[in-house]
N, C-alpha and C positions, 0 to 999 in steps of 0.2 A: 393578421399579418401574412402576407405572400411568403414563398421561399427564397423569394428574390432578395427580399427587404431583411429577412433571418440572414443570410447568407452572408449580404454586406456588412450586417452587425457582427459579426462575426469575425471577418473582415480587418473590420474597422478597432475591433480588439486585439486583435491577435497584434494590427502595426502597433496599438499604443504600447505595450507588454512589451514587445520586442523592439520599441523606438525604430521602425520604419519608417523611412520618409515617404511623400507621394514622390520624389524626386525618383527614390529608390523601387518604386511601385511602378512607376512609368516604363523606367529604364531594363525595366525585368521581363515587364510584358513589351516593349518594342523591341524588345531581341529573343522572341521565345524557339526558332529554329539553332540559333547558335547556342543556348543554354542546353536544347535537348541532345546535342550531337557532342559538346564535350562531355568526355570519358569521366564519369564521376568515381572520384578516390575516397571519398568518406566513408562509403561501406566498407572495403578495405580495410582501411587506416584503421576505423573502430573493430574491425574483428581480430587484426592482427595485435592491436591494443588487448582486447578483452583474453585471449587469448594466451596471452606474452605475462598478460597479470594472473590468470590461473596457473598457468609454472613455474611463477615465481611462486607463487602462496601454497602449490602442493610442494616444491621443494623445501619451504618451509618447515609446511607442515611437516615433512617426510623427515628430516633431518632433525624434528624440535621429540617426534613421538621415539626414533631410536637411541637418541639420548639421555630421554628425560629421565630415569630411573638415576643416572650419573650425572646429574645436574644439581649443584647445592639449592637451597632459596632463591641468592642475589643471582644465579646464573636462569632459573627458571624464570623469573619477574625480567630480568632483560631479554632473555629471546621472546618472551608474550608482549609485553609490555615498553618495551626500548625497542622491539623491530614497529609494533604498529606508531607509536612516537615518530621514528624515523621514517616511513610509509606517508603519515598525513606531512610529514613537514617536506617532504619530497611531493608532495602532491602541490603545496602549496607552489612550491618550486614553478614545478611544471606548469601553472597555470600564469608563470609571469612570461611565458617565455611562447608564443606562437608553434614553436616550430614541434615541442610537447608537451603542448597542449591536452589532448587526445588522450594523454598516458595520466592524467588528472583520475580520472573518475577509477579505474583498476585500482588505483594508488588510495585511491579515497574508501573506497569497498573494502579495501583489505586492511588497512586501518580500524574501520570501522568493525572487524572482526578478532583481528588482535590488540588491540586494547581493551575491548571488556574483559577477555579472555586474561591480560593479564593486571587489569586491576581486580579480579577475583581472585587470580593466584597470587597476588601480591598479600590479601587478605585472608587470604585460608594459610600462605608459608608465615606470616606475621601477627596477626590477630591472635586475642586471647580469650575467642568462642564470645557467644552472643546471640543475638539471633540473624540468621540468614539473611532476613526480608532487610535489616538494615545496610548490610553489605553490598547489596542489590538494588537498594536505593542509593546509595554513593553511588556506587557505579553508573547508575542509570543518569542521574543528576551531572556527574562531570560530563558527561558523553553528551546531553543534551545542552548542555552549556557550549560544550566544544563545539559541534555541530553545527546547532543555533546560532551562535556567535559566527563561524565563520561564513555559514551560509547566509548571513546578513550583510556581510563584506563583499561576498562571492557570488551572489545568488547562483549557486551550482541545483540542481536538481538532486544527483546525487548527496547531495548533503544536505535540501528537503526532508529527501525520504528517510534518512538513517536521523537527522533532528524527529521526526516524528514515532520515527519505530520506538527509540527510547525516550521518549517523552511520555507513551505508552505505557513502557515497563515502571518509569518511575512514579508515576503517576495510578496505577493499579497497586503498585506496591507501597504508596501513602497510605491510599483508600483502604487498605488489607489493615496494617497496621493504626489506623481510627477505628478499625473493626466494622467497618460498614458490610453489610449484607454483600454476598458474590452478583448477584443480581442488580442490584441497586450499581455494583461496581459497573456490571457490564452495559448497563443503560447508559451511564455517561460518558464511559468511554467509545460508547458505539456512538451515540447520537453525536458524539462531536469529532470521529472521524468523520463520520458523511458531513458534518458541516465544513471540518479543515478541507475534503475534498472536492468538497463544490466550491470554496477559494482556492481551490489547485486549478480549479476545470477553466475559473476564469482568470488565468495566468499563464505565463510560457513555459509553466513546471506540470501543462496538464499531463504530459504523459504518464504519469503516476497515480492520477486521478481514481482510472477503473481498480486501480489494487486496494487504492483507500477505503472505496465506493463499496468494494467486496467486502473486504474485513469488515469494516464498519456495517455496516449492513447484517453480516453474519455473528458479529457478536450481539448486536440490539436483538435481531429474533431467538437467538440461544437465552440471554439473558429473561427476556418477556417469556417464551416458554414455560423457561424452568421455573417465572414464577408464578404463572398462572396454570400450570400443569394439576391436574385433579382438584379444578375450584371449579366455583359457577362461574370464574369471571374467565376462562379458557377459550371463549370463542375472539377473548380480545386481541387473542394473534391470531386471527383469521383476519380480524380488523387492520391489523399489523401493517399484514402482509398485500392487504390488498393497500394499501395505506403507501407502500414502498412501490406499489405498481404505477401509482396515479405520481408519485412524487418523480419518477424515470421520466416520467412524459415530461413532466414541469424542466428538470434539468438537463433533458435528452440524453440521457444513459442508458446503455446498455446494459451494461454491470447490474444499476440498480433491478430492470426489467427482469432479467434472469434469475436473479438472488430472488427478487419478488412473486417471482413467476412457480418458482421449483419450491420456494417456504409454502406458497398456498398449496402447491399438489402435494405435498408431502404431510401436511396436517388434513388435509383433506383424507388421503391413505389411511395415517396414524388415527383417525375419530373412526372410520369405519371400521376398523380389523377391531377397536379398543369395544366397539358395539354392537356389531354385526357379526362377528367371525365366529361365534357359538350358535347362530341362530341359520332358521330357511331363508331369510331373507339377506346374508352373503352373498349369494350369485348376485342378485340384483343389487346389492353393492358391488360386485365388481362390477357389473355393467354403468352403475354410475359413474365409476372411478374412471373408466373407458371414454366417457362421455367428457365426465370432466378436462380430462386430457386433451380432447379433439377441440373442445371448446374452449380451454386456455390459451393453448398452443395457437387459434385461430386467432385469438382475442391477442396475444401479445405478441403476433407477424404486424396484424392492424394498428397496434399501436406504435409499434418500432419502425414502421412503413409512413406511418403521418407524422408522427410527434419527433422520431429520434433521429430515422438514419439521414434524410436531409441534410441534418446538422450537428450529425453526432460528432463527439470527440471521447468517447468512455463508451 
């Protein structure tokens, strides 16, 4: 398949995702001099946004940490807990109304920071001891219900990413409490962020993609590691990783090629020094290591050069 043919499929995703018309397609590119000379306000508007919502949430902050030693229970649980409450339901607000619009996603962040915050402290001022992981799994379970729920209504991106961050934690903190293996934990939570984010890559929520693409990626090789660390079956993250190399080119990531790129030189390092570093034959491991380096590094420009940057979006 050409890049021409990649391009247009691409194209032709992104109008379905975002309900573009060809009407709308037409009318964009027969006016492409007049679209590039008006003044565009978005960059603005979102920084003055992003901005406006960081001092709100450090005056917050700033006001919640000099009082909080003089603050009963019910007054702790409402400034954590009653501000992030009132923050999403303001957020909701804003996304009826055009004109703040824009002030949606600050309002939805800082929500998403002060309500776990104070459904924790709601449960350490009221609770009567137990174990952690299950307070942690509430919390995590309202939040992704909330989230989930509303980003099903919304489709916000911002409320993508925060439904999945704790869907994570509640979901790691099931798997802890079945008692299953750390490893076994981090295999499934890895392998199924990179599959949530290859259904991110092909949607209009890809901007979030490469952070999934990362994580997920970097939990699956910690976990594989740590379990095949001092076995015979140790070379199966070498396997891994090149494994994650070939899979970049398949979904044209960058994120993945990187992650995949630096796990292989770094176990590569880590076998040599673990077998080499006592004996004469270390220099000439480092010179492999040199080698290997020139030859990775060559080998994943060629592959992000053919397979990815064409059509990358991660």
């Amino acid at each position: 398949m050409s890049l021409k043919e990649d391009a247009l499929q691409d194209i032709v995703s992104l109008a379905r995702h975002n309900h573009i018309t060809l009407e709308e397609i037409a009318q964009a590119l027969s006016m492409p001099q007049m679209q590039a000379s008006k003044p565009s306000s978005g960059v603005l508007s979102k920084l003055f946004g992003y901005i406006g919502g960081i001092f709100v949430f450090a005056g917050i902050g700033v006001f919640i940490s000099m009082y909080w030693d003089d603050f009963g229970s019910a007054a702790r649980v409402i400034v954590t807990l009653g501000v992030g409450l009132v923050a999403f339901i303001m957020g909701l607000v804003c996304l009826g109304d055009k004109r703040y619009e824009k002030a949606a996603t600050p309002l939805f962040l800082m929500a998403s920071l002060l309500q776990p915050m104070g459904i924790l402290v709601m449960l350490q001022e009221y609770s009567s001891g137990g174990d952690a992981r299950h307070g942690l799994a509430f919390m995590a379970a309202y939040m992704l219900i909330q989230q989930g729920m509303t980003f099903l209504a919304k489709r916000r991106t911002v409320l993508a990413f925060s439904a999945i961050l704790f869907g994570c934690i509640f979901f790691a903190n099931l798997f802890d409490l079945w008692d299953w293996d750390e490893e076994f934990i981090g295999m499934v939570i890895g392998t199924s962020l990179i599959c949530i984010a290859y259904a991110l890559q092909q949607s209009r929520h890809l901007a979030i993609a490469p952070f999934w693409y990362f994580v997920g990626a970097c939990i699956l090789l910690w976990a594989v590691f740590d379990a095949v660390r001092n076995t015979p079956l140790e070379l199966v993250y070498l396997g891994l990783s090149a494994s994650i190399i070939f899979l970049s080119t398949y979904v044209r990531s960058r994120t993945l090629l990187l992650v995949g790129t630096l796990s292989m030189l770094l176990y590569i390092g880590y076998f040599t020094a673990k077998h080499f570093a006592n004996t004469l034959g270390w220099p000439v491991a480092l010179v492999m290591i040199g080698v290997a380096l020139i030859a990775m590094s060559s080998l994943a420009v060629r592959l992000n050069n053919k397979y990815i940057k064409p059509n990358s979006y991660s």
